[in-house]
Structure formats: structure tokens, C-alpha cells
GUDOVO-892384 format. One record per atom (N, C-alpha, C): residue in one letter; x, y, z. Coordinates in steps of 0.1 Angstrom, whole numbers, padded with zeros to 4 digits, always signed. Layout:
<recs>
aXYZ...
</recs>
This chain:
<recs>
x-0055-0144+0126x-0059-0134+0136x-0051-0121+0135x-0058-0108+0135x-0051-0099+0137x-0052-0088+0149x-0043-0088+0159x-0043-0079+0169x-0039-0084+0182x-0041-0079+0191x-0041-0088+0206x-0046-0098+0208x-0047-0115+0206x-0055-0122+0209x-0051-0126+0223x-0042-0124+0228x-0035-0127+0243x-0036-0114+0253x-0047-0111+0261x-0047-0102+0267x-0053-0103+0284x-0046-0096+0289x-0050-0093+0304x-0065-0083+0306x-0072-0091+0312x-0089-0080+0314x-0088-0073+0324x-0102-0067+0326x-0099-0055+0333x-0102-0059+0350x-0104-0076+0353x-0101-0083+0363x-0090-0089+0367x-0080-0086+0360x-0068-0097+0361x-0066-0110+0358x-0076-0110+0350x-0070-0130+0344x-0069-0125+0329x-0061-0136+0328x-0056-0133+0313x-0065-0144+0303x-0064-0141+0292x-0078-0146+0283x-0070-0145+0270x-0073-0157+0264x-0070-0159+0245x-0084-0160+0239x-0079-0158+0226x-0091-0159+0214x-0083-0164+0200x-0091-0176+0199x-0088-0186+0191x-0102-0187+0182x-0095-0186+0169x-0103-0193+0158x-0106-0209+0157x-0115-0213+0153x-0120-0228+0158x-0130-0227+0147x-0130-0231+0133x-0140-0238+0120x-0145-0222+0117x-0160-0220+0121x-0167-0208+0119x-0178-0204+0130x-0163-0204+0140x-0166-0201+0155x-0153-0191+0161x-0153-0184+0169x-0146-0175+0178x-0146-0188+0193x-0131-0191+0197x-0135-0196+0213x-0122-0185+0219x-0126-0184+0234x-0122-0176+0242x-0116-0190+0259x-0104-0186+0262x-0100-0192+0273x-0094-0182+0282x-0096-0185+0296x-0091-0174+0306x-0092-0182+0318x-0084-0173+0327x-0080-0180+0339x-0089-0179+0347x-0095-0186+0356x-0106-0189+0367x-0105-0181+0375x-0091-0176+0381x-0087-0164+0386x-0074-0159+0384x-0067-0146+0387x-0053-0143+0381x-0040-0153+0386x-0037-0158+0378x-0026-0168+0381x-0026-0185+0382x-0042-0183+0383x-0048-0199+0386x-0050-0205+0371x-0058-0215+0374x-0063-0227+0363x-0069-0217+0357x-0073-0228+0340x-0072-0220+0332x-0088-0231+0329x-0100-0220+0322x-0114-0227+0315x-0110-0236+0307x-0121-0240+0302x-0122-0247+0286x-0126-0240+0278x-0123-0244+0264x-0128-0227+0252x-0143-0230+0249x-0147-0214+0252x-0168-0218+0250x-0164-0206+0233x-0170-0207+0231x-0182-0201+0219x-0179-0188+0226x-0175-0175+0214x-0177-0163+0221x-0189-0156+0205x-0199-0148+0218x-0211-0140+0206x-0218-0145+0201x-0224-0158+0205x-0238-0168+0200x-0234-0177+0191x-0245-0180+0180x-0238-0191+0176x-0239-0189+0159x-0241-0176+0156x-0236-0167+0146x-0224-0180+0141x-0225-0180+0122x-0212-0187+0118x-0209-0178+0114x-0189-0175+0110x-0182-0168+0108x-0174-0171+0100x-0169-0163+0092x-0156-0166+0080x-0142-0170+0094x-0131-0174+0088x-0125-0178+0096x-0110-0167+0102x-0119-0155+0101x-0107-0143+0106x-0116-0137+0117x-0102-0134+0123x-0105-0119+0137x-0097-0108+0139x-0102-0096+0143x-0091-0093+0143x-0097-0085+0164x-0089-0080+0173x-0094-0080+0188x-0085-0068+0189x-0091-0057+0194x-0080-0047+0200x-0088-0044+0216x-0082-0043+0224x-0086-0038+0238x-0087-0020+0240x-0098-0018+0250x-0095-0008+0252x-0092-0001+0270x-0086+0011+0272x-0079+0010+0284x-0087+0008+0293x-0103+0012+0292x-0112+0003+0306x-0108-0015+0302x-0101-0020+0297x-0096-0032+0298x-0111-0042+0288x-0114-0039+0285x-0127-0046+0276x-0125-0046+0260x-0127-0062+0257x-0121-0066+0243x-0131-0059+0231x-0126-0056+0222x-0133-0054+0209x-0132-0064+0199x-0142-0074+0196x-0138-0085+0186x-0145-0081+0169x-0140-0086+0160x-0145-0083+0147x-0144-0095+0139x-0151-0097+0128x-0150-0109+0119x-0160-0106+0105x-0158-0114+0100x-0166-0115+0086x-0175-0124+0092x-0190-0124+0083x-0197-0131+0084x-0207-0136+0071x-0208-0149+0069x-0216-0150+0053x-0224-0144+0056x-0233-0134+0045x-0249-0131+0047x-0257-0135+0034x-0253-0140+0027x-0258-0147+0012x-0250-0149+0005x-0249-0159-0004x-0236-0165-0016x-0228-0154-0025x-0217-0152-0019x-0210-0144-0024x-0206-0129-0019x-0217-0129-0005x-0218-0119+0000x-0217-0120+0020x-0208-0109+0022x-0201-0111+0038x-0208-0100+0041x-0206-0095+0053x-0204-0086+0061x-0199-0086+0074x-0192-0071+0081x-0189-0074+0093x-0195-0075+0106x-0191-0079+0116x-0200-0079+0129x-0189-0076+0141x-0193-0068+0154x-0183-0070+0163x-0190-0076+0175x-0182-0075+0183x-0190-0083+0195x-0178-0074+0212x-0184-0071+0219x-0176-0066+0234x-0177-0077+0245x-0164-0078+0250x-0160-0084+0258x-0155-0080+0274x-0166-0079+0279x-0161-0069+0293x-0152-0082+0305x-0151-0092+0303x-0145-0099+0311x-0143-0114+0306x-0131-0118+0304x-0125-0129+0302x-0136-0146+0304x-0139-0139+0316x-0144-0153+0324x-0158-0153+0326x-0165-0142+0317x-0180-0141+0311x-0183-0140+0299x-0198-0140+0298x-0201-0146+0283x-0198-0125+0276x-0194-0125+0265x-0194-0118+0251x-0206-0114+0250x-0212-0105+0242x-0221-0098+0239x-0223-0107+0223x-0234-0105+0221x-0236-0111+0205x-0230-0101+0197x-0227-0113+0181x-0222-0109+0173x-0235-0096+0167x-0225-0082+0164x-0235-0073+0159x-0228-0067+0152x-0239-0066+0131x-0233-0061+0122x-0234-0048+0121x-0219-0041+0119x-0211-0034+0114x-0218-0028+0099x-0219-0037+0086x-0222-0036+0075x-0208-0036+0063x-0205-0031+0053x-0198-0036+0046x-0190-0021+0038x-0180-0023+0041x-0174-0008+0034x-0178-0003+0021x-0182-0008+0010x-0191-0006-0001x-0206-0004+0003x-0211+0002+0002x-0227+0003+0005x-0240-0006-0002x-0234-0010-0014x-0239-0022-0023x-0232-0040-0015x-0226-0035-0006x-0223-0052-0002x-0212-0050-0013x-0206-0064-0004x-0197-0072-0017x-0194-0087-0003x-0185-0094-0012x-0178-0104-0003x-0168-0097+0006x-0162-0106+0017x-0148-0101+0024x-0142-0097+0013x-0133-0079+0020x-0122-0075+0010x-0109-0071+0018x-0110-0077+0029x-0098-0078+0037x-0098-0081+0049x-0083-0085+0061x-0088-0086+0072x-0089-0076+0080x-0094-0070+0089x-0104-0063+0094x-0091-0057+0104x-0089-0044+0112x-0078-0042+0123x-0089-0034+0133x-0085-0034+0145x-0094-0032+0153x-0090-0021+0163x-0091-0008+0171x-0083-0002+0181x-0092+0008+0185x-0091+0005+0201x-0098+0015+0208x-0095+0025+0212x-0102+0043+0214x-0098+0053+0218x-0103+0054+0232x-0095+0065+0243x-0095+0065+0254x-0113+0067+0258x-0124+0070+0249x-0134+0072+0254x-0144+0056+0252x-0135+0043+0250x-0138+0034+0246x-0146+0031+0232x-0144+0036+0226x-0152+0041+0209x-0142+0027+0204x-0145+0018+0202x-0139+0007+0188x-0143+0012+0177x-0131+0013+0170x-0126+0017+0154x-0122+0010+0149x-0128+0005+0136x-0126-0005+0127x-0120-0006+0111x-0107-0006+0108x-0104-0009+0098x-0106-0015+0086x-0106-0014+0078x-0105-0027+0061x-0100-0023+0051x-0095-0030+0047x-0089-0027+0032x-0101-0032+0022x-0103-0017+0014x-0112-0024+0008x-0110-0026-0008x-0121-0029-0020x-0117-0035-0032x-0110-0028-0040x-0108-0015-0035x-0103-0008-0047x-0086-0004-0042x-0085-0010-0031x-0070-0012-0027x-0066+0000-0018x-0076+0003-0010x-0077+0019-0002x-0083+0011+0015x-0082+0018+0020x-0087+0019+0036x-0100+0028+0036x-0111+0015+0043x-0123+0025+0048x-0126+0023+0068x-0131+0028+0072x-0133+0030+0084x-0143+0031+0092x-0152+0025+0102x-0159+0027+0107x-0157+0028+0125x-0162+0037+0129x-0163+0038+0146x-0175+0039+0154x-0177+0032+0164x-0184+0037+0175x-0190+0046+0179x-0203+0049+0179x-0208+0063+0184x-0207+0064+0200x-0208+0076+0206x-0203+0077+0220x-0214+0072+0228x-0226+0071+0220x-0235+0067+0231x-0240+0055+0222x-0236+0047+0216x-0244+0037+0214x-0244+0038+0193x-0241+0025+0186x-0247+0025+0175x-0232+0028+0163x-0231+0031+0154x-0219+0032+0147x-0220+0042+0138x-0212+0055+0137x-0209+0064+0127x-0211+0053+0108x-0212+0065+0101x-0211+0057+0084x-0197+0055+0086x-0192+0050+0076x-0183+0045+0070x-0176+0058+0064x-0163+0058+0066x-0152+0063+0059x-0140+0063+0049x-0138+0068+0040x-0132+0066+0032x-0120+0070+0034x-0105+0063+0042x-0090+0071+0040x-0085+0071+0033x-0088+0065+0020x-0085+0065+0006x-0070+0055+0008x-0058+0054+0003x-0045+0050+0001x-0049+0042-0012x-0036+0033-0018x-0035+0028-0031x-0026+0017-0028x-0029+0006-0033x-0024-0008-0032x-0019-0011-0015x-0029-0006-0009x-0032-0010+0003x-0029-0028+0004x-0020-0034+0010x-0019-0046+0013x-0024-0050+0023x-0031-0066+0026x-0037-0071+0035x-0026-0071+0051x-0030-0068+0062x-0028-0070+0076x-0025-0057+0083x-0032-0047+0080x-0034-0034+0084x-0028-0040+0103x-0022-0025+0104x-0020-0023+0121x-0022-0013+0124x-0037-0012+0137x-0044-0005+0143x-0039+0001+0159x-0032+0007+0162x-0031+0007+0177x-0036+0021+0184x-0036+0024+0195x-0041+0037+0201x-0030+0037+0209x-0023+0050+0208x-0012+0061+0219x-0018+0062+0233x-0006+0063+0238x-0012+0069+0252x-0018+0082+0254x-0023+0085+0243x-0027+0098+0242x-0044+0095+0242x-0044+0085+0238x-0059+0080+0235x-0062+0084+0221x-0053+0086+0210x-0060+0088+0199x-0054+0075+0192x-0058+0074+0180x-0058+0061+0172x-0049+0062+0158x-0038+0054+0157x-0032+0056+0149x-0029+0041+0138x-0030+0041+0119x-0028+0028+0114x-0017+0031+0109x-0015+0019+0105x-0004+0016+0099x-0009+0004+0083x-0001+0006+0071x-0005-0003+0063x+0004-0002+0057x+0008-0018+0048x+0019-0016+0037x+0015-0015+0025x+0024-0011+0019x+0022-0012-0001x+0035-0018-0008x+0033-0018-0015x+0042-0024-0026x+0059-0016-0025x+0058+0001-0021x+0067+0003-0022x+0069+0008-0007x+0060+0004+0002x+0066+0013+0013x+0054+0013+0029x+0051+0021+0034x+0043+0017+0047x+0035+0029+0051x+0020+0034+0051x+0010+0041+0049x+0011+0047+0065x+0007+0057+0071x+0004+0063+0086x-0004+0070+0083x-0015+0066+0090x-0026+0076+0095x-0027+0080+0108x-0031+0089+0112x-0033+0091+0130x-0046+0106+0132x-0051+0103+0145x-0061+0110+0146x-0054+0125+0153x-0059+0137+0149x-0051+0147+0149x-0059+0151+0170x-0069+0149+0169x-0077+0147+0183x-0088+0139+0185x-0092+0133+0197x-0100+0129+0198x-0113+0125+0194x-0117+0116+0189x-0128+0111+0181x-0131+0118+0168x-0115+0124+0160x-0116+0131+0145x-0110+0116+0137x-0113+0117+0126x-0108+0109+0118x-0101+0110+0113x-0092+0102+0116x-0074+0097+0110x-0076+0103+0096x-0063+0109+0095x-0056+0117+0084x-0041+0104+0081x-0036+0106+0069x-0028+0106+0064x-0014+0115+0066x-0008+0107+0073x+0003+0119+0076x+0013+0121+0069x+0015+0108+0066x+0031+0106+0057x+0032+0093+0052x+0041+0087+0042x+0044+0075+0033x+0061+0075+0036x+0065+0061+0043x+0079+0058+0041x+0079+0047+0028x+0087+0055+0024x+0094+0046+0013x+0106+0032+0009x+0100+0025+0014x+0112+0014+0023x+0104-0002+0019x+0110-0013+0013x+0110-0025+0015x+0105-0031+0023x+0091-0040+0029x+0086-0041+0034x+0079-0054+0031x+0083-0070+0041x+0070-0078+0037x+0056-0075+0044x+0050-0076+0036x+0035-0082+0037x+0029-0090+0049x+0027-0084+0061x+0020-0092+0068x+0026-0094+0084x+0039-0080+0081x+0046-0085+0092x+0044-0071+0104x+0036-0063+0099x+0031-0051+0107x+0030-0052+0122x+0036-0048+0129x+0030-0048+0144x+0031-0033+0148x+0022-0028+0157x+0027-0011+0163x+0021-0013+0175x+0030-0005+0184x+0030-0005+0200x+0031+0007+0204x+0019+0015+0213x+0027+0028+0218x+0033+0025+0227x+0046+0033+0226x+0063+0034+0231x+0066+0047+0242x+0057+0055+0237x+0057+0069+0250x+0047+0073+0248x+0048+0089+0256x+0033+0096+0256x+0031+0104+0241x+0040+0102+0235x+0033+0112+0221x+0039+0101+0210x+0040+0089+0211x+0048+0085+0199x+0041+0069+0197x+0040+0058+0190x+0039+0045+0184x+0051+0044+0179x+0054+0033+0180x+0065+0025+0174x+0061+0013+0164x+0062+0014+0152x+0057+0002+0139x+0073-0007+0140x+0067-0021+0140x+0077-0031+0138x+0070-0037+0124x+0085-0041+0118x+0080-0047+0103x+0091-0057+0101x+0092-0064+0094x+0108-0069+0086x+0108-0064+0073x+0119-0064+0067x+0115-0055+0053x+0123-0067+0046x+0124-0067+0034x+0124-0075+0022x+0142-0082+0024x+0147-0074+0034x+0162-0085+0031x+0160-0091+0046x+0155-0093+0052x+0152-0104+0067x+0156-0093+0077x+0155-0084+0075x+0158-0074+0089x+0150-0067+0096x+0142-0071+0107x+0137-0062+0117x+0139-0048+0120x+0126-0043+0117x+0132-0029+0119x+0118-0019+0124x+0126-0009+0133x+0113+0000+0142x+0114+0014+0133x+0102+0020+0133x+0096+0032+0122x+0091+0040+0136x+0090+0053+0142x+0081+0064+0143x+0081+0074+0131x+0069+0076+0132x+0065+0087+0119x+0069+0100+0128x+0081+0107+0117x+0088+0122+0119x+0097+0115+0118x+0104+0105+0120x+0118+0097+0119x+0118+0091+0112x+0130+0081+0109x+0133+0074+0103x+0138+0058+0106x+0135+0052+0097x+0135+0035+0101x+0147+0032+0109x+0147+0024+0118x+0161+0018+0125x+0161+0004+0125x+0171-0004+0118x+0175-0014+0116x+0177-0017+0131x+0167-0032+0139x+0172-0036+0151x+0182-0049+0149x+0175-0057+0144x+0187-0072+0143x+0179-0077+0132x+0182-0094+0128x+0179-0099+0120x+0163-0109+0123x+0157-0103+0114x+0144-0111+0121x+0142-0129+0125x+0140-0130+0135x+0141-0142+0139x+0137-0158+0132x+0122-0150+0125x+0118-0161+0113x+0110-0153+0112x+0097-0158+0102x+0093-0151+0090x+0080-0144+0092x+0071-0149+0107x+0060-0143+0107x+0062-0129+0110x+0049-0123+0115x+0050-0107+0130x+0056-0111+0142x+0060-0102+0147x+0065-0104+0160x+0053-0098+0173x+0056-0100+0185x+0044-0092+0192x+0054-0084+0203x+0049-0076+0206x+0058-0066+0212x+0048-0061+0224x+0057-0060+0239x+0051-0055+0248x+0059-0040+0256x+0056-0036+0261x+0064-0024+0278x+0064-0031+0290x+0073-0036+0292x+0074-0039+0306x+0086-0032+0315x+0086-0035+0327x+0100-0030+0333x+0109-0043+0334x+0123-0038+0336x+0130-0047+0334x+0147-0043+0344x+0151-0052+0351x+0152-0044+0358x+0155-0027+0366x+0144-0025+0368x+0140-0007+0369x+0140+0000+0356x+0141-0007+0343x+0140+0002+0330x+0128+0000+0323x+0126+0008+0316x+0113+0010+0305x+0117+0003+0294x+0115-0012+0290x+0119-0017+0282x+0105-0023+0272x+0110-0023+0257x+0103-0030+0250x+0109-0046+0248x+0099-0052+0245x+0099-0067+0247x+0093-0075+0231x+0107-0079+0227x+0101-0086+0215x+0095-0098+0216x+0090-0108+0208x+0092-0121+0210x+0084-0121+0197x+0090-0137+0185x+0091-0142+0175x+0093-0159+0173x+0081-0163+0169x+0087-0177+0165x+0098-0179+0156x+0105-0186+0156x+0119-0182+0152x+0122-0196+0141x+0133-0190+0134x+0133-0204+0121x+0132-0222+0130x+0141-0220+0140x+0145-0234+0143x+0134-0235+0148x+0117-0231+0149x+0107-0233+0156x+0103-0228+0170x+0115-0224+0178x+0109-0220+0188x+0108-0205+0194x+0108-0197+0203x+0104-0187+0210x+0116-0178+0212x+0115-0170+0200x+0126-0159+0200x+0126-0148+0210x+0131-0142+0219x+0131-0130+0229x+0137-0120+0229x+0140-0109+0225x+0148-0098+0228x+0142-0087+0235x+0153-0075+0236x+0144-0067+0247x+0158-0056+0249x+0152-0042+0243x+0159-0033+0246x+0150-0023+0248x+0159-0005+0258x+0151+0002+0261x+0141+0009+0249x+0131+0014+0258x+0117+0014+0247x+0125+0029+0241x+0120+0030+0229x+0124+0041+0215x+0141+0042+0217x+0152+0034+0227x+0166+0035+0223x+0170+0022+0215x+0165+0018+0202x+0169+0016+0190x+0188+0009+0192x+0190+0024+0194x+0209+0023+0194x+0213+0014+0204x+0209+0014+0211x+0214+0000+0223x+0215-0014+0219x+0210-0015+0206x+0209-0029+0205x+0204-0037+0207x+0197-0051+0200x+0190-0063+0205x+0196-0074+0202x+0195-0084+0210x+0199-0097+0201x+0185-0108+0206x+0186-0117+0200x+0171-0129+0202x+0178-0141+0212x+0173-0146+0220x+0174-0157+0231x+0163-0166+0228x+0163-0175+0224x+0153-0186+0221x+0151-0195+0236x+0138-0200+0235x+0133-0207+0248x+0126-0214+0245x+0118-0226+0252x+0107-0236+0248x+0114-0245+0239x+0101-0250+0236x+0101-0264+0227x+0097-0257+0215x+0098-0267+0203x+0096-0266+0190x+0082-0269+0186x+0078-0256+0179x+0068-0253+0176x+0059-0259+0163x+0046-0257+0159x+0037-0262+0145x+0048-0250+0146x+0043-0251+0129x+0045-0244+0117x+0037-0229+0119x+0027-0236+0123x+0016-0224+0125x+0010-0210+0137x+0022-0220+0148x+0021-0213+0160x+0018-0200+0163x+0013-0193+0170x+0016-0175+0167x+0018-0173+0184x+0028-0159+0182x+0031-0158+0195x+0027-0146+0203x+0023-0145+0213x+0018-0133+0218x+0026-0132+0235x+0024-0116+0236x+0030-0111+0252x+0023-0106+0260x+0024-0108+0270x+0012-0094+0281x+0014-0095+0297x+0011-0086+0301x+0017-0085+0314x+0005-0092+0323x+0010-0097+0334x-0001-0103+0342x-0007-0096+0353x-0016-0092+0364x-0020-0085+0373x-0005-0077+0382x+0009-0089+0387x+0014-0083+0392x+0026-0075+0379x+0022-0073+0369x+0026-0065+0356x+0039-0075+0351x+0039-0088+0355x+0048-0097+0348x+0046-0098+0336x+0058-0104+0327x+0058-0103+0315x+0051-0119+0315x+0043-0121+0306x+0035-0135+0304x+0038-0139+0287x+0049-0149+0282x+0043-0151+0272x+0036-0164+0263x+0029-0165+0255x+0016-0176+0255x+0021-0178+0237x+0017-0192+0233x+0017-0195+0221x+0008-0202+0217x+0000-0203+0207x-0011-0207+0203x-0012-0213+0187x-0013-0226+0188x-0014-0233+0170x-0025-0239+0167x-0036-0234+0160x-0046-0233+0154x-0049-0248+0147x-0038-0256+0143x-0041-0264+0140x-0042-0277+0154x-0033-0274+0160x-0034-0281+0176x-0039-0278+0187x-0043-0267+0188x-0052-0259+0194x-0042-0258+0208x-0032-0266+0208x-0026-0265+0219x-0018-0248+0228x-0021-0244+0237x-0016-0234+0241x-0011-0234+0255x+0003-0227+0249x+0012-0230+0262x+0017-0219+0268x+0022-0217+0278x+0023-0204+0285x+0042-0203+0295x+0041-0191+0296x+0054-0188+0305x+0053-0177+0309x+0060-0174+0323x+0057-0161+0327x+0075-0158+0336x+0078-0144+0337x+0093-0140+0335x+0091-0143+0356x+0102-0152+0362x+0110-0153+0375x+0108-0140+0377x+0106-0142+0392x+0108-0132+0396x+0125-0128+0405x+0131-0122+0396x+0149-0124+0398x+0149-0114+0385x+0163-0111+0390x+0166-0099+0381x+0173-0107+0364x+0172-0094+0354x+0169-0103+0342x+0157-0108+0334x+0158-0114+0323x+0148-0119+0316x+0144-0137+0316x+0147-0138+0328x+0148-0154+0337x+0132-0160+0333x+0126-0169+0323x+0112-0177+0324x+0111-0185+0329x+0103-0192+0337x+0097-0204+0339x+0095-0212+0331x+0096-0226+0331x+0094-0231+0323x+0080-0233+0316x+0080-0235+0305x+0067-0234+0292x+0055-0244+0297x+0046-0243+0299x+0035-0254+0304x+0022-0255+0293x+0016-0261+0291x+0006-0267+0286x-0005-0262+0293x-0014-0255+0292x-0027-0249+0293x-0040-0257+0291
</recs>
């Protein structure tokens, strides 16, 4: 999965999205804070390749994406909107294929909404470049676009500023791609190329203030580290273990803090947390919970009364567990529960 799959709606219950064979399921809470559904089928009964990628937008309403077979050897995309957790999804609806002749899936898909709720959709496509497709303001979807780049690697990161415009992020072989929209509903430019060590797959970006995103990555010797474009990379600590990390804004006490969290080598639930864009303050990781699959992924989000919530989810066990931060000063959890 790529993007928010752990998010708070624009009702206050909080809702996951889980891959399941060549199906999308969706779980949310009955009400904010309460029992939690059973996973239905989200967008009909459409089969699906076994990727997603979900970005929200600030009217609180999910944007989902996936590949879908359309003949032997041949995909295409589809999205589907999600106005409420604890209702049914809109059907799956194709997108089409960033080549105009079709081809198979040529990457996973990144997903991010602008302030006039327009879902923008990402891909890497075959020739190792980014193409683009968005939302029309009243209904239906612009053509496709070409942002060109070169050895574009798979797990693009899509997020939107508090500005409401949309900004990616991608890696290459030698370094990490930015695009950002110059104003609203214009198409992302290319701004600049850092040249920096970088694995493959470990992309996350969070907007951090009113004019900035923050890209988290690990780069190639195990070190965590935060990028804004105009600046330069800051080494925060040693990355916890090997996947993405997810990263939230919460307060903490009375401060504007960002919020790491990472499955971590010994398996379980890595935490750090320093002030958001002060870098220099330092982080270190606090591990919590029990010991995780292999496969676990970890996600953060704040809950109606803006508590920090964080949720883990393993695809092979489908099992999903939850914690949410005391309310007591500090980074105090509850203990981890079974959903």
C-alpha cells in the first residue's frame, strides 16, 4: 500500500484499508472511539491487482487507486471516493493508462488531494519517468501528463501543503526528484534534484508548516533523514528498521511536534518525536507493543479529540492492533489492543 491507509474521516471515526487477494476491505469505528466493523468490500466487486495507494483530502474524504486486469497482459487504473468510513465507497472508476496504447501495471500508483478536492494521481511509468492524471473540478478527469524524470524508482510520495497545492517526491539511483505545483490546479513542475544516497521504497512526506513539506527517507548507510526543498538534508537518528516510517503533527505538550513511528529491527513499534522542521533538537526511538509479522506496516493519526492514535496492520494476519497516546503529559500509550 502506498499512502494513508490509517485515517480519521470527516465524521470522526477512524477507518483502515487493507489489501485482501483482489479485493480492497475497509474497517472503521461504529462511532469515534467505540467498536470497531468487520472489513466489507470497498467499490463493488471489480477484481484488482493487489496494490493501493489512498490519499485524503481536507473535506476529510478518501481517494483510493489500484490497478485492475483489463485483458491478458493488460491493466489499467481505477479510483474509487470515500466520503465516510462507515459507508459504502463509490465504485471502482477507470482512470486509463499512462501510455495511450495500454500496457500492463508500470508502477505503484501515489495519490494526493488539492484544497479544491481534485485527486491527483501519480505513476511511474515504462520509460522510467512520472505521468500524471487529475480531477476535473466539476466531474471526469483531465488527459494525462507527462513530468518526465529518468530512472524514476518505484514508491513515489504524493502529499498536499497547507497551502492546498500538491507536491511529489521520487527516488533515483543517485538521489530524490521534487515536483510541486507553482498554484493551484497548475501542474507540478520540477523544482530541483538532491543528490544524496537513498533506499528505494522508504519515501514518506508530511506538510510541516504553511509553506513547506518535509520528505523522510533512510539513505543507504541506515540513517533517517528529513529533506525540505531550498535546504538541505538533516541527518535525524538511526533508522529504526528497514521499512517507511509514517509520520504525523500533533501537539505535545503545548508544542508543534512531529511524530515518527517505525517497525523496528527487534519487531516492534519504534516512536520518536521532535519539534516539527527543528531537526537540531534531536530524536531518539522508544519502542512499545508486542512483536510484530515481518510484514506489519505502521501508520499514525489523530483521533476526533486530535489524540495521537497509532494502528498496525499485517497483511498476512490481517490482524490490526491499535493504541492511542494517555491523556497525561508526555508521550504516555495505552496499552496495544486487538481490533
Amino acid at each position: 500500500m502506498n499512502g494513508e491507509w490509517f485515517l480519521r474521516g470527516r465524521d470522526g471515526r477512524l477507518g483502515v484499508y487493507q489489501l485482501s487477494g483482489d479485493a480492497v476491505l475497509c474497517r472503521a469505528e461504529r462511532e469515534p472511539g467505540g467498536p470497531w466493523t468487520t472489513p466489507r468490500k470497498v467499490g463493488g466487486d471489480q477484481e484488482l491487482h493487489p496494490v493501493l495507494a489512498v490519499g485524503q483530502g481536507a473535506d476529510g474524504y478518501a481517494h483510493l487507486v489500484s490497478w485492475r486486469p483489463t485483458s491478458p497482459g493488460e491493466s489499467g487504473l481505477v479510483h474509487s471516493t470515500h466520503f465516510r468510513p462507515h459507508l459504502a465507497a463509490l465504485d471502482w472508476n477507470p482512470i486509463g493508462h499512462p501510455r495511450k496504447r495500454g500496457g500492463d501495471r508500470s508502477g505503484t500508483p501515489a495519490v494526493a488531494v488539492d484544497a479544491e478536492g481534485r485527486a491527483h494521481v501519480f505513476v511511474r511509468n515504462d520509460g522510467g519517468g512520472v505521468h500524471m492524471v487529475a480531477q476535473r473540478e466539476k466531474g471526469g478527469w483531465e488527459p494525462w501528463v507527462d513530468l518526465r524524470g529518468s530512472k524514476v524508482q518505484d514508491g513515489l510520495a504524493a502529499v498536499t501543503g497547507e497551502s492546498g497545492r500538491i507536491e511529489l517526491y521520487a527516488a533515483v539511483p543517485d538521489g530524490i526528484l521534487h515536483w510541486r505545483q507553482e498554484k493551484a490546479g497548475a501542474e507540478p513542475v520540477r523544482t530541483e534534484t538532491l543528490r544524496t544516497p537513498v533506499r528505494p521504497g522508504t519515501l514518506y512526506a508530511l506538510a510541516t508548516s504553511p509553506d513547506s513539506t518535509t520528505l523522510f527517507y533512510t539513505d543507504t548507510g541506515g540513517d533517517l533523514c528529513a529533506w525540505r526543498p531550498g535546504g538541505k538534508p538533516v541527518t535525524l537518528l538511526p533508522a529504526a528498521g528497514s521499512g517507511p516510517v509514517s509520520a504525523v503533527r500533533c501537539e505535545l505538550d503545548g508544542h508543534d511536534c512531529t511524530l515518527l513511528a517505525q517497525r523496528s529491527a527487534s519487531g516492534r513499534v519504534a516512536f520518536a518525536a521532535y519539534p516539527s522542521e527543528l531537526e537540531s533538537a534531536g530524536a531518539w526511538w522508544t519502542e512499545s507493543g508486542p512483536r510484530l509479522p515481518v510484514d506489519a506496516r505502521v501508520a499514525l493519526a489523530t483521533d476526533q479529540d486530535d489524540r495521537v492514535v497509532a494502528a498496525t496492520l499485517s497483511p498476512s494476519t490481517g490482524a490490526l492492533l491499535l493504541t492511542r497516546r494517555k491523556d497525561e503529559p508526555g508521550l504516555a500509550l495505552q496499552a496495544w489492543r486487538q481490533v
